[in-house]
N, C-alpha and C positions, 0 to 999 in steps of 0.2 A: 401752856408754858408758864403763863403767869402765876399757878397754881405749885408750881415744882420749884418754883426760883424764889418766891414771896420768902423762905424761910432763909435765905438766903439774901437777899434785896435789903433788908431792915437789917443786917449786920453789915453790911460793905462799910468800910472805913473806922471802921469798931477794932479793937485787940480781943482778940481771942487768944486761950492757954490752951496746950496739948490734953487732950481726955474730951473738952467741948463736942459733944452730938448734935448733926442736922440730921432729924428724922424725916420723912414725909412719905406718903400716899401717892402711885401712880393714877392718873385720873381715868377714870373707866368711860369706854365710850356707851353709843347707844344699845350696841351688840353684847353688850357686858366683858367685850375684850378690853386690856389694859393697853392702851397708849405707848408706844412708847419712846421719849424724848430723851436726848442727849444731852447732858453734861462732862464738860471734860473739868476734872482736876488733876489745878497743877499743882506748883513745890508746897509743900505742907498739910496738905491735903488727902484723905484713902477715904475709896469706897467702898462699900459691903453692904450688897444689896438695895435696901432703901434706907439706908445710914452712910451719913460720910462724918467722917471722923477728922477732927484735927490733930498733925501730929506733931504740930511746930510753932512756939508761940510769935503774933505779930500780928499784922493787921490787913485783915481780909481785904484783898482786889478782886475786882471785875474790865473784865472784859468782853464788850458786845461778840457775838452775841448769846453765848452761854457758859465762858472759859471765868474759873473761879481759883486764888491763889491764896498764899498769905505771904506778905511780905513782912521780913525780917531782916535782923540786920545780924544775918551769920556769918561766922569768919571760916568755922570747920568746913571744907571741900568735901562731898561725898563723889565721887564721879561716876557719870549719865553716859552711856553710850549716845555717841553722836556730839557732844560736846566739844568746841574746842578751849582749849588752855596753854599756857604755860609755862614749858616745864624746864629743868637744870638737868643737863645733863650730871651725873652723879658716878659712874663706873660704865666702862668697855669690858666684857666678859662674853670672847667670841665674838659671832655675829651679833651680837643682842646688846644695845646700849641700857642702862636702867634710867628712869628716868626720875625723879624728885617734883611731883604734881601739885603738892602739899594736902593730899589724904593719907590714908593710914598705913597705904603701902605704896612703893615705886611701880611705876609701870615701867613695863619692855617696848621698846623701838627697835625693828630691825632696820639692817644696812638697806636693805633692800622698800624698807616703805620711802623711797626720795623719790623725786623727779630722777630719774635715767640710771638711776644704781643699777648695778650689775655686779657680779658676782669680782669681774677685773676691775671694775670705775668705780671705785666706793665711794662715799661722801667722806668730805671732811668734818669731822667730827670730834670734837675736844671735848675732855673731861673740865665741866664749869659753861658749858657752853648753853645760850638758851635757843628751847627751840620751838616753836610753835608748832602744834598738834592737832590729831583729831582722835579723840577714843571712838574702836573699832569695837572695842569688848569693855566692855563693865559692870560687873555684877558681885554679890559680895561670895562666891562662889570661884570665880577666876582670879587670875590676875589680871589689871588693866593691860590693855595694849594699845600703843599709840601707832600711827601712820601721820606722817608727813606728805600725800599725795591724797586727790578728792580719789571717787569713783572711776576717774576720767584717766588715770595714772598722771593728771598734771600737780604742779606743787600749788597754784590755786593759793600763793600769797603763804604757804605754810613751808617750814622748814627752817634752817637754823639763820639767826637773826642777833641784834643786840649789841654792836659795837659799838662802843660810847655813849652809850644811852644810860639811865638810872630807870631799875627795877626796882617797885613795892607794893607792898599790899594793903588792898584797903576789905571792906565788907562788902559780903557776894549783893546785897542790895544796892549798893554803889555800882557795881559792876551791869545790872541788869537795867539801870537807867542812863549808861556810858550806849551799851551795848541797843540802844533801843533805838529806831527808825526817828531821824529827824532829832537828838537826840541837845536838848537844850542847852544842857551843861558847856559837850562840846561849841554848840555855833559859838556861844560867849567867850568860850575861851579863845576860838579862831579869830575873834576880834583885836586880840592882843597880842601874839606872837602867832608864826607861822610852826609850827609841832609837826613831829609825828610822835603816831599812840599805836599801841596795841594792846588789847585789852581780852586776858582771857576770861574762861567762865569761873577759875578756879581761883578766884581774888588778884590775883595779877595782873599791874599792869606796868607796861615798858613806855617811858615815855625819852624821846630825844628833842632837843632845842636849837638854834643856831650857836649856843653857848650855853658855857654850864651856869651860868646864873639865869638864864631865863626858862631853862629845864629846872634846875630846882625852881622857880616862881610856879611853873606850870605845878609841879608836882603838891607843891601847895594846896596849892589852888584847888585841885582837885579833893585833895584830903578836907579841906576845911568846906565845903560844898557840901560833903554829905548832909549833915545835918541843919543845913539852912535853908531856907526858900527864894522860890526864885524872883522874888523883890530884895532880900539880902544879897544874895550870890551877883545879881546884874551890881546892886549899889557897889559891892567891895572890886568886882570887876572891871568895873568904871575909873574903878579909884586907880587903881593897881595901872590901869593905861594911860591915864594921868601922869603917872610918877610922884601922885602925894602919897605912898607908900613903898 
């Protein structure tokens, strides 16, 4: 393993540009059969054979114990099947709402991807209205398509949302360390006001306060986080709960 990953190991935390080549050699065993170990990559990253190629500039992560990314601070949304986001409702055209994800084209939601829609019980559904998804299809071949219910036909926290709250957008790298287990940003924030967030994959996030001055604080706060570290972000956090800011 160490043999496969070494060319890869002494770049972690490094910036790499799109064109960059990891070449390497599968190691052959005693049999003269070839090994063969796994590597997954992730966003930025294609395989081809025994080349992986970059194709997204930023700076290479790792994850035990063999998951390889590059993190970047992109703001254009490509949409992932399986993903959730987002989105604005934008036009009712029949059964099929379109939806506004912010890639390059709308996707479709029908009546029927809710918790309990029926052909008679439709959802309420407003043009402007936001709603939280999940892409069931996306590929640059289709059109995206959204559902609002898991596997299970339940809504599983998704479906239409957003009353008095303040939606904006920050960078898909901001968003994947919002979105991450145990996730730091948030505890510090939970230290200073009580929120609710929702946070898609596709740069958006909805954030609500007990008032609108301490949703706009939060929403700050968040923005101005991306690019600080986490001995900056506690100090100005601290401050911020103080009231000397």
């Amino acid at each position: 393993m160490d043999t496969i990953h070494a060319c890869f190991k002494e770049k972690i935390g490094e910036v790499l540009l799109p064109g960059d080549v990891f070449s390497f050699r599968l190691p052959e065993s005693g049999d003269g059969s070839i090994k063969s170990e796994k590597i997954i990559c992730g966003p930025g990253l294609r395989r081809n054979g025994e080349e992986v190629r970059v194709c997204k500039s930023g700076i290479l992560r790792h994850k035990q114990p063999n998951m390889y990314w590059i993190d970047s601070q992109q703001r254009r949304y490509v949409p992932a099947k399986g993903e959730s986001v987002i989105g604005i409702v934008t036009t009712k055209s029949g059964d099929v709402f379109k939806v506004d994800v912010g890639g390059s084209e709308q996707a479709s939601l029908s009546y029927l991807a809710f918790e309990g829609a029926t052909k008679r019980n439709r959802p309420n559904v407003q043009v402007g209205d936001l709603v939280y998804g999940q892409f069931t299809i996306a590929n640059k071949d289709m059109e995206p398509e959204l559902v609002c219910i898991d596997s299970c036909g339940r809504a599983n926290g998704m479906g239409v949302f957003g009353a008095d709250g303040l939606l904006f957008k920050v960078s898909l790298g901001l968003v994947r360390r919002l979105l991450a287990p145990q996730s730091e940003i948030i505890k510090d924030l939970e230290k200073i006001f009580p929120f609710e967030l929702v946070v898609g994959m596709n740069g958006r996030v909805w954030v609500k306060a007990k008032t609108v001055q301490q949703t706009l604080i939060v929403t700050n706060l968040l923005e101005t986080s991306e690019n600080m570290t986490s001995q900056q972000r506690q100090t100005l956090f601290k401050r911020v709960a103080e009231g000397s800011l």
